[in-house]
Steps between C-alpha positions, in 0.01 A plus 500: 500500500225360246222773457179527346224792453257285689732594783526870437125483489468319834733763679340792371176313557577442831632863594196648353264305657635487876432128527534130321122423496412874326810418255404149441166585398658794243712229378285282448624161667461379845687635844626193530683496178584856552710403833636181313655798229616728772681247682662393153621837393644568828679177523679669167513793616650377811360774762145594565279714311250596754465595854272199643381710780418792333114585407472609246757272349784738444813380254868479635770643316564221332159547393508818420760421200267260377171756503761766338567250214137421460374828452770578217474130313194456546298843320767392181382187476131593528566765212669253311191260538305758410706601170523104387100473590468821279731356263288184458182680508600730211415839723909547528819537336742690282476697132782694445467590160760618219397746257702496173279831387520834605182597397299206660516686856207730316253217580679289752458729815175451466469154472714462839268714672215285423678179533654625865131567577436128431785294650652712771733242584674467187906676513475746162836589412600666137790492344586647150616195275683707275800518755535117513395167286176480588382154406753330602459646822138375477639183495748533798177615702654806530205677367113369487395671189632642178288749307621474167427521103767249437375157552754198493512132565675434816453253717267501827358838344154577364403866320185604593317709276398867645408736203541578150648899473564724185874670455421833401690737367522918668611802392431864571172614355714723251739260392505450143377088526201602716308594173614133383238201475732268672916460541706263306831412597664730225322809752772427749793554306564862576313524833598451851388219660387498891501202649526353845892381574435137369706287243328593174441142454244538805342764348203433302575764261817385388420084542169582266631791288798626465757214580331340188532755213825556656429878560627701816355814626756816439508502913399319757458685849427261818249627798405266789129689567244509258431816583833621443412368180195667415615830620837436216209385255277836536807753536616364146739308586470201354234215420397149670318186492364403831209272586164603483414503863738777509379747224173422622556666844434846485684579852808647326336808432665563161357511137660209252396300198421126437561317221505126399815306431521374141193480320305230659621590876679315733383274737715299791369327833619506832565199721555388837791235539433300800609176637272226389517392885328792610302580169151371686569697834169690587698849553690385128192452362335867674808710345450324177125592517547822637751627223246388247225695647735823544570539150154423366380740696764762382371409150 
């Protein structure tokens, strides 16, 4: 039996309507060929799907199979139509984006709340990049964007500029360096060093500072939350560098000092690693724009 959805249409057509004239007309084609598709389907079928003498035109039970397939097949193909027209359009899709920062959920809430705002139809998903390669996953379309300070040159993927940020370094208000002008990497030697639970080599602090005058800290002591980290920070137990969006918020509710790193400061950029596929989507385009806007208005 050779079936199409013009026939799932015509039997649900048919049922709903009572009649072949009312159906033809919500089909769209003539009675005529309307009882030329009827006869062919049943002639497949081999039984009929109506009750001739019936008014309204009821279905028999063959018929009834037929309008029970219809009204499962046919809502997931309209949905689908509707996701591919969306899809084509721009208005639909997926960003599931990997974060290989801790700190960057600060400002990317958010960002998602104004870009769900926007494009309702887009599938947000997260999903911390610090558990898995994230780039190459990128490039399995695993993921739809990277936010990262670490741009490479792979293939298929473009890095997107987002914002310029300032590694700063914190410390109780009392701490001995808080009276300092700025922190050199020779400050580090006897302290304990906070950080998020990354490689160090991900860590700007160590990739900019430390790893090359070949100093280490006197501890290092892991916390996922930044605000695990600034409660450490003011209770004296140790020091950090974390990015400026962070020491910036004043939500923590504790009292610490800021100081440059190195004399002239430190400055890195953040990126978004996207396919170059679906680098000129609309919604790509919005997040972009919208992450942008976030953090100069944070400024």
């Amino acid at each position: 039996m050779y079936l199409e959805f013009r026939h799932l249409k015509t039997i649900k057509a048919i049922h709903e309507q009572g009649g072949l004239g009312r159906a033809a007309d919500t089909l769209n084609i003539t009675q005529s060929a309307l009882s030329h598709q009827i006869k062919a389907l049943e002639e497949q079928v081999g039984m009929e799907l109506f009750l001739r003498r019936s008014k309204p035109l009821k279905l028999s039970k063959a018929g009834f199979k037929l309008l029970d397939l219809a009204e499962k097949v046919l809502p997931q193909v309209a949905a689908t139509e509707e996701v591919f027209a969306g899809l084509i359009g721009g208005t639909a899709g997926r960003m599931h984006i990997a974060i290989e920062c801790h700190a960057c959920f600060e400002w990317l809430f958010p960002v998602l709340e104004n870009f769900r705002k926007s494009w309702p139809k887009i599938d947000i998903d997260i999903k911390p990049g610090l558990s898995f390669d994230a780039l190459p996953a990128l490039q399995r379309e695993e993921v739809d964007v990277v936010i990262s300070s670490d741009p490479e040159d792979l293939a298929g993927i473009e890095f997107q500029e987002l914002f310029d940020y300032t590694p700063t370094f914190v410390c109780a208000t009392d701490h001995p360096l808080a009276s300092k002008d700025y922190i050199e990497a020779e400050d580090f030697r006897d302290q304990t060093l906070i950080t998020y639970p990354m490689d160090k080599a991900r860590l700007d602090i160590f990739s900019e500072v430390l790893i090359p005058a070949r100093i280490e800290p006197a501890q290092i002591r892991q916390a996922e939350l930044t605000a695990v980290i600034i409660l450490l920070i003011a209770s004296g137990r140790g020091v950090s560098v974390l990015p400026d969006w962070v020491v910036e918020d004043q939500k923590y509710g504790h009292d610490f000092a800021t100081k440059p790193v190195t004399k002239n400061g430190l400055t890195r950029r953040l990126y978004a690693a996207v396919r170059k596929s679906e680098a000129d989507a609309p919604f790509m385009k919005d997040f972009v724009g919208f992450t942008r806007a976030e953090r100069k208005a944070g400024e």
